[in-house]
N, C-alpha and C positions, 0 to 999 in steps of 0.2 A: 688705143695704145700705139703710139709710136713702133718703130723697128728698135731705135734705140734701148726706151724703155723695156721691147721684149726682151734685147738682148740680156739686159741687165738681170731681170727676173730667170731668165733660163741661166745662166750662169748662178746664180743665186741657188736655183734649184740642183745644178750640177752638184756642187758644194758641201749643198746640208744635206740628201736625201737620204745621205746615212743615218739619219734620224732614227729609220723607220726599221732599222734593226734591235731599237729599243722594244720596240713591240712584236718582235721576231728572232729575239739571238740567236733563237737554233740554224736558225739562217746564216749567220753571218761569213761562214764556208762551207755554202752550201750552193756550187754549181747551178743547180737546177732553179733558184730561188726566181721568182720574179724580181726581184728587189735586184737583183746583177743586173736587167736588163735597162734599167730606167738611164745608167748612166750614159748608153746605148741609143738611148731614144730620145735624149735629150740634145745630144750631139746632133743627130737624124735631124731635128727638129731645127735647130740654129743652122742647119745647112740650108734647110729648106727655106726658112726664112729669108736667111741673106742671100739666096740663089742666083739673082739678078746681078749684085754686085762680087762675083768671085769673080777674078781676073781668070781668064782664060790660061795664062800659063802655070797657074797654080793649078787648074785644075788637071790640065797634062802631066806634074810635076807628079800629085798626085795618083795619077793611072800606072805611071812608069814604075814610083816605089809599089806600088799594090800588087802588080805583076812581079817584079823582083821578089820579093816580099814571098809568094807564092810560091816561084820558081826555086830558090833558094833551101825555102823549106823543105819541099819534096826531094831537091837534090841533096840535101843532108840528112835524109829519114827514110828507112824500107817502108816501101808500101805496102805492109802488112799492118804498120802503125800509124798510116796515114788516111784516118777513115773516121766518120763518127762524130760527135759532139765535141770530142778533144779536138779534134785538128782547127771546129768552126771557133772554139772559145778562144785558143791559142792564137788565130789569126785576127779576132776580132780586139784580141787583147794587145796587137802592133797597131793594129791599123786605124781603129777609132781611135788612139791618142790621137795617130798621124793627120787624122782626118782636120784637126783643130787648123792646121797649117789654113785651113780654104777658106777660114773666117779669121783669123790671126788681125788683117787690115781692117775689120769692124770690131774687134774688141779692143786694139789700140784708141778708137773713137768714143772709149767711156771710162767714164769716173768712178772708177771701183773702189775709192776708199769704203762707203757707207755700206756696200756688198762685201768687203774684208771685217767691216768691224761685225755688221751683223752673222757672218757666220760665225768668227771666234768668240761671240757672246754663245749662239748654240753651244760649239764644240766645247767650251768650260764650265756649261752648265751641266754639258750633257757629263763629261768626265767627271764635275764634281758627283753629280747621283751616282754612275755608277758604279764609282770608286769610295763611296762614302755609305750610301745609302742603300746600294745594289750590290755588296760586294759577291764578283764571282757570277756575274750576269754571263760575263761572256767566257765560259766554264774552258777554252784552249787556253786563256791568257791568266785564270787562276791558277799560280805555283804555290799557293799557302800551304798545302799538305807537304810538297816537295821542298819547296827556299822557304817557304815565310813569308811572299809576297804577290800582288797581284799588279799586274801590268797595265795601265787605264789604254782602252782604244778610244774612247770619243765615237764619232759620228767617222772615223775614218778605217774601219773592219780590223785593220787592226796597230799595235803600238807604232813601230817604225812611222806609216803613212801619218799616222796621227803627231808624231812630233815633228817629223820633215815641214809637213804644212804650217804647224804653228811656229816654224823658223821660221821659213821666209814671210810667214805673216807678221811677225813680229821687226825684220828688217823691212817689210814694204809698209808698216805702220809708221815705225821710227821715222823711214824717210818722208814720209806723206802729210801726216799730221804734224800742222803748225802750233804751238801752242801762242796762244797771244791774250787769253786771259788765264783765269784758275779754273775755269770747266773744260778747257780743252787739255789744261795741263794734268789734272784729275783722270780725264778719260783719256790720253795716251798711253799715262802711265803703268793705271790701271791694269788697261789691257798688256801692257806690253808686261808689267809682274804675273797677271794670272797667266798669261801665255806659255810663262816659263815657269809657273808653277806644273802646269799642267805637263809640260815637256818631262820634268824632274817623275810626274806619277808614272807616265808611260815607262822610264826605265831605259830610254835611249839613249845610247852615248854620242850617237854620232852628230847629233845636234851643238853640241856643249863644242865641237872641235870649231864646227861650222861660223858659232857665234863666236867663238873666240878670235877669229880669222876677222870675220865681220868687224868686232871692235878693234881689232889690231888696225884695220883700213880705215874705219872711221877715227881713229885717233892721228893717223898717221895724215888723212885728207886733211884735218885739221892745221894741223901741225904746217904743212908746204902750204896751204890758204893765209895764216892767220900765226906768227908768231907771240901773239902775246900771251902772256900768261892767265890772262884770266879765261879764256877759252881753253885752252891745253887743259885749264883745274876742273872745266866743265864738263869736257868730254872727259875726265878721268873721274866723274862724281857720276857720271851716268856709268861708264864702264863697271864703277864700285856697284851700282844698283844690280846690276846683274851678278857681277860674282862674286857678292856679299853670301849668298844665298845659298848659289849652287858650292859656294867652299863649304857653308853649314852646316847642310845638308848631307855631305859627303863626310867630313870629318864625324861627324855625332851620331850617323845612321839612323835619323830621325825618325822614334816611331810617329805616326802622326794618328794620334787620339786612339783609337780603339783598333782600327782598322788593320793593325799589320807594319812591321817594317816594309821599307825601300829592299827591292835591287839592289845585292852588297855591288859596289865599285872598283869592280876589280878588271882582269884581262883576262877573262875566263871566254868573252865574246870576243875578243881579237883573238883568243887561244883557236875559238870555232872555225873564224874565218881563214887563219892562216892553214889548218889543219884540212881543212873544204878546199883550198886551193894545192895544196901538196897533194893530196888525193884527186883530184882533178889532171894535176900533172901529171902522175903515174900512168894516169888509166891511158896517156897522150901515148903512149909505145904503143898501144895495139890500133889503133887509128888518130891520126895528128887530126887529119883535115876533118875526118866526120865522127868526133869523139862518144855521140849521144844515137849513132845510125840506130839502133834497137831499140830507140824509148825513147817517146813526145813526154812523158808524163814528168821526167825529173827538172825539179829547179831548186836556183842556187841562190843563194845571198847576193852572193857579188853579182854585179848586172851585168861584165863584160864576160864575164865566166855563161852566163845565161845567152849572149848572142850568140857563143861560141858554139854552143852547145844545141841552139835552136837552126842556126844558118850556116853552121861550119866555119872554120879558119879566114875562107873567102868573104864569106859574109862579114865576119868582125871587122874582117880589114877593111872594107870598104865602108863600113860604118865608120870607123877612124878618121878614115882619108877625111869621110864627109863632113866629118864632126867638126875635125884639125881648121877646115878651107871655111868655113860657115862661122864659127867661133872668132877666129882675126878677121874676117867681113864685119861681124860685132863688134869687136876692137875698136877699126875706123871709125865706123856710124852710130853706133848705139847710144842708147844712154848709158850712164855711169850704173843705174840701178839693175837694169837687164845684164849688161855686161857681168855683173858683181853676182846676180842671182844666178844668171846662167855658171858660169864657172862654179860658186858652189854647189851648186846640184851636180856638175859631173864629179865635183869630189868625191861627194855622196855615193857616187854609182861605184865606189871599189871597195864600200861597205856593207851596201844596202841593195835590195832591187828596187830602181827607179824606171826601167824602159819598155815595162807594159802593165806596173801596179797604176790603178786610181788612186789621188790623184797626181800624183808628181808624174806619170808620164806624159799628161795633157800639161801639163805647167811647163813640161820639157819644150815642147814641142812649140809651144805659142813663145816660148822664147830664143826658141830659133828662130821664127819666120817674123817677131816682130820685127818692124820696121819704126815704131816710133817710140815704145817704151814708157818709163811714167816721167811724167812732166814733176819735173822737182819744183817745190815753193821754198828759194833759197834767198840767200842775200847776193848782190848783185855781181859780187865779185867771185863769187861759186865759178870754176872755169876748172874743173876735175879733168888731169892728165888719165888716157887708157890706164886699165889694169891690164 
């Protein structure tokens, strides 16, 4: 087996091995589980593998954050709470994203469509069982006694992760997959409807904002490429494909067959978030700088709310600065589709936790330190201004 090819299978395996909460759900927040560690051991493993070729200053890059990382934590938390399996999970759960950075330059060097499509064939299998055939497998995300509905997680522990990923799966299919007969056009499409079927089971909203953004730019790339009308009617026939559905769906409250209404669509979850962060605030009078000094154990939705609270004031700021100086580096060099995916995920992070859940904090992080992005298969006059 090639390095290549391992890389591909280990990535592969990153991906789906939430499989194996199917045969485990009592696990699926459950600390102690083996099943936590595999995604731990995989990363281990692609390091090892690529050993030889990490640049040396990624790897220094890497020691500097791991120490800060460290440092930071301690100086935002008594040392009465800084001891024990929490403090190892907590730091394993920054730092193994982070770690992705030291192979970033060998997963640029492969072809990950047939590794995206076959995980979202798993993940819409897996959701269809367990939202159809399983209902209530994963007994935290059951609210039929309470709403009337159950929340699909997939192979991702749970709803948020599981929609997040089939977004930008769904935008790095769109851009990747050429169609140029009726079996490619079949299987794009395919996936990219169950994709977003599946999004609509999990109950997430913050997807819906994301995609909408996403077709707002791909109609508008269009439009500065290509005035003519019969493309503008195309991307506006594809755009209808998507929120033909998700208007359906929401106006009709769609029971689907036996199983349960949806998630009513309401602002009951922006009601949570804004309420989470006014309280957040408050608490900011009895300590600005180290708001959480007394408790590792609390976390938050919002992700920039969660640095705060993990690394202090100091730390979020320097996470900004880093973010702000790294982001317009992307700007300049990137591709259009990095560029596009990175900015949406930091959307994401003022809704959701992104910057130490599996997987979107390793997807964070490989799309900082890309350096070359996906190779688009456009027409020749494709020549996409920065976002």
């Amino acid at each position: 087996m090639t390095r290549s090819n391992a890389n591909t299978f280990l990535i592969f395996l990153f991906f789906s091995h939430g499989l194996l909460y199917f045969f485990r759900p009592e696990d699926l927040h459950n600390l102690d589980s083996p099943i936590k560690w595999i995604k731990y051991l995989i990363v281990f493993v692609a390091i090892v593998v690529n050993i030889k070729s990490i640049k040396r200053n990624r790897f220094y890059e890497f020691v500097v954050f791991s120490v800060l990382t460290i440092l930071l934590l301690i100086f935002s938390h008594s040392f009465s709470y800084l001891g024990g399996d929490l403090l190892l999970s907590r730091l394993l759960s920054y730092l193994a994203p982070f770690s992705v950075m030291l192979i970033s330059d060998q997963i640029d060097k492969l072809n990950l469509k047939k590794t995206a499509i076959y995980v979202c064939i798993i993940a819409i299998v897996a959701a269809f069982y367990e939202y159809y055939f399983n209902r209530g497998m994963f007994k935290i995300y059951d609210y039929s006694t309470r709403g009337g509905f159950i929340r699909a997680v997939s192979i991702f522990i749970n709803p948020n992760n599981a929609s997040l990923f089939l977004t930008f799966a769904i935008i790095y299919l769109n851009e990747v997959i050429v169609v140029r007969n009726y079996k490619e056009f079949l299987l794009k499409w395919s996936l990219l409807f169950l994709n977003l079927f599946v999004i609509i089971l999990t109950s997430s909203k913050t997807p819906f904002f994301l995609l909408a953004i996403y077709f707002i730019l791909v109609f508008l790339r269009s439009s500065y490429l290509d005035k003519k009308t019969t493309k503008l009617f195309r991307y506006f026939i594809i755009s209808c494909f998507f929120v033909t559905p998700i208007a359906f769906f929401i106006v009709l409250n769609m029971n689907f067959g036996s199983v349960g209404e949806l998630r009513e669509w309401d602002m009951a979850t922006g009601e949570i978030r804004y309420n989470e962060t006014v309280d957040y605030f408050h608490r900011l009078d009895a300590d600005f700088l180290t708001p959480n000094y007394y408790s590792l154990d609390i976390t938050y939705d919002i992700s920039f709310l969660q640095l705060w609270s993990d690394f202090s004031f100091l730390g979020l700021l320097l996470f900004v600065i880093f973010l702000v100086i790294k982001y317009f580096k992307k700007v300049k060099r990137s591709s259009y589709i990095i560029k596009l995916a990175l900015f949406l995920l930091i959307l994401s992070s003022f809704s959701v936790q992104i910057y130490f859940i599996w997987p979107s904090a390793y997807i964070f992080w490989y799309l900082i330190y890309s350096n070359r992005g996906v190779k688009l298969k456009v027409n020749k006059n494709f020549n996409p201004k920065p976002i």
